[in-house]
N, C-alpha and C positions, 0 to 999 in steps of 0.2 A: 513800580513802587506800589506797594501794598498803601490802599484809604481808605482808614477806617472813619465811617459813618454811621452814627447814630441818631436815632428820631431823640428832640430835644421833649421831656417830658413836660406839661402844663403843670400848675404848683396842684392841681386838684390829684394829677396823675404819681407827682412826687410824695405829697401826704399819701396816699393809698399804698405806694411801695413803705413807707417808714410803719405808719399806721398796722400794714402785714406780720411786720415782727416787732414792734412797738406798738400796741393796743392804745399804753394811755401816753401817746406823743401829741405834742402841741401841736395839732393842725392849724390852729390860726394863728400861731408865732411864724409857722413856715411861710403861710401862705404872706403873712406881712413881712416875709424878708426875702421871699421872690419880687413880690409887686416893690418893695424898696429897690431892691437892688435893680429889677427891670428899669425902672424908672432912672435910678441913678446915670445908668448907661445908655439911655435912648438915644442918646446922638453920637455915639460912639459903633464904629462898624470894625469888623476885623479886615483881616487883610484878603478875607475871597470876599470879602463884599456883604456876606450877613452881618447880622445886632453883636454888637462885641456880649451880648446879654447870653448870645449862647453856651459861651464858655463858663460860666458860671453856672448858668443850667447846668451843666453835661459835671462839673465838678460835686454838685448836691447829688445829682446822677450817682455818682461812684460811690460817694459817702454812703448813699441810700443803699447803695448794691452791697457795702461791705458792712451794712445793721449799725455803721453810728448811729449815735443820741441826735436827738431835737440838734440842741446848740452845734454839733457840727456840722449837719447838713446845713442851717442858717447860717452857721460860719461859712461854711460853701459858698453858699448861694451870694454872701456880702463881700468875700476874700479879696478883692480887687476896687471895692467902694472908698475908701482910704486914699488908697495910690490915684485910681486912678480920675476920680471923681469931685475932688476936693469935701468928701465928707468926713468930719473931723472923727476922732475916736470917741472925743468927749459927746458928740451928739450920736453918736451908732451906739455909746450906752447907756443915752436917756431912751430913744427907742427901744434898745434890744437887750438892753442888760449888762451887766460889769462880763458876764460869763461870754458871753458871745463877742463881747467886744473887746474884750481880752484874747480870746482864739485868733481873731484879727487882725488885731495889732499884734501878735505874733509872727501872724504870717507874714504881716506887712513888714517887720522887722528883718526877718528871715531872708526874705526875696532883697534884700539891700546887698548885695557886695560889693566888692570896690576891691579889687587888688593889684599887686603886680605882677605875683610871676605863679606858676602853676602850684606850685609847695604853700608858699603864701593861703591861694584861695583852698585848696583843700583840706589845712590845717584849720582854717577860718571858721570854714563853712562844715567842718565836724565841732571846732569849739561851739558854733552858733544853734546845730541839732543839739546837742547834749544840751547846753541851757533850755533851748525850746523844750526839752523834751523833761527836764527835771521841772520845769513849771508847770507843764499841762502835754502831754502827747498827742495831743488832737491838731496841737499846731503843729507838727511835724507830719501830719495824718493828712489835713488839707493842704499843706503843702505838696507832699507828694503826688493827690491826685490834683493838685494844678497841674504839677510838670507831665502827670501820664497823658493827661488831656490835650497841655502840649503839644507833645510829643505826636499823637495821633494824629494831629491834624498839621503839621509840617507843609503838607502838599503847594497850600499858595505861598510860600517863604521862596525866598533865588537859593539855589542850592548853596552858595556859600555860606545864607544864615542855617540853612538845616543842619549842615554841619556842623557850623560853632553852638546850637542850639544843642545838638547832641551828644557835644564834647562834651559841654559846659554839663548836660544832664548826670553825663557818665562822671566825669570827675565829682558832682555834689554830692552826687547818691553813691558813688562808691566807698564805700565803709570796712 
């Protein structure tokens, strides 16, 4: 099995990749929605035993590698604060704005399914992209590089969740 491993970047290392092809991007928005979101997560671990913080990192990571805006790499770096963290929507946009915390709770929307049989969630879950995506496309953006992040990192899952983790990928994103 192929493991892909990435050095997790510090928020100084993250502004400098955004800062490279966005000159006037908000470094100290980013940097207060790493240290947010770090914080959020601190007693949270994944399942090989590092900061569940690193996933978040590694998702502002990709945003950063594919030249998003400020607000979605922040949306990155917060996508999981919501869900997973009990932080409300209403206080992620006294901190971070209607715009970032809207991406957010998109995402946080998005990652909700519930269904019964395979037609169902696939019909669902393209009804639910096309809304995402006619309100703001960034939330279909960070979501995406949720699930590739994901995805990558499978390795500590029992093979039976990698698989349904992979169906499940393949059926969302098949379009």
């Amino acid at each position: 099995m192929l493991i892909y491993k990435a050095a997790v970047l510090n928020a100084e290392s993250l502004i400098d990749v955004v800062q490279a092809y966005h000159p006037a991007a908000n470094g100290a928005l980013i940097k207060k929605a790493y240290e947010f979101a770090e914080w959020a997560h601190r007693e949270q671990r994944r399942k090989s035993g590092e900061p569940y913080f690193v996933h978040p990192a590694n998702v502002a990571q990709i945003l950063a590698d594919l030249r998003l805006d400020t607000a979605s790499v922040c949306a990155g770096l917060l996508h999981d604060v919501i869900e997973d963290s009990g932080v409300t929507r209403e206080a992620l946009e006294a901190e971070f704005g209607r715009e970032i915390a809207g991406i957010v709770d998109g995402v946080t929307k998005l990652g909700k399914f519930n269904f019964t049989s395979r037609e169902d969630r696939q019909a669902e879950s393209f009804r639910k992209m096309v809304v995402a995506m006619a309100q703001d496309v960034r939330v279909l953006l960070v979501k995406l590089c949720d699930r590739l992040d994901n995805m990558r990192t499978l390795d500590h899952m029992s093979p039976e969740a990698q698989e349904r983790i992979a169906r499940e990928t393949r059926s969302l994103y098949k379009i």
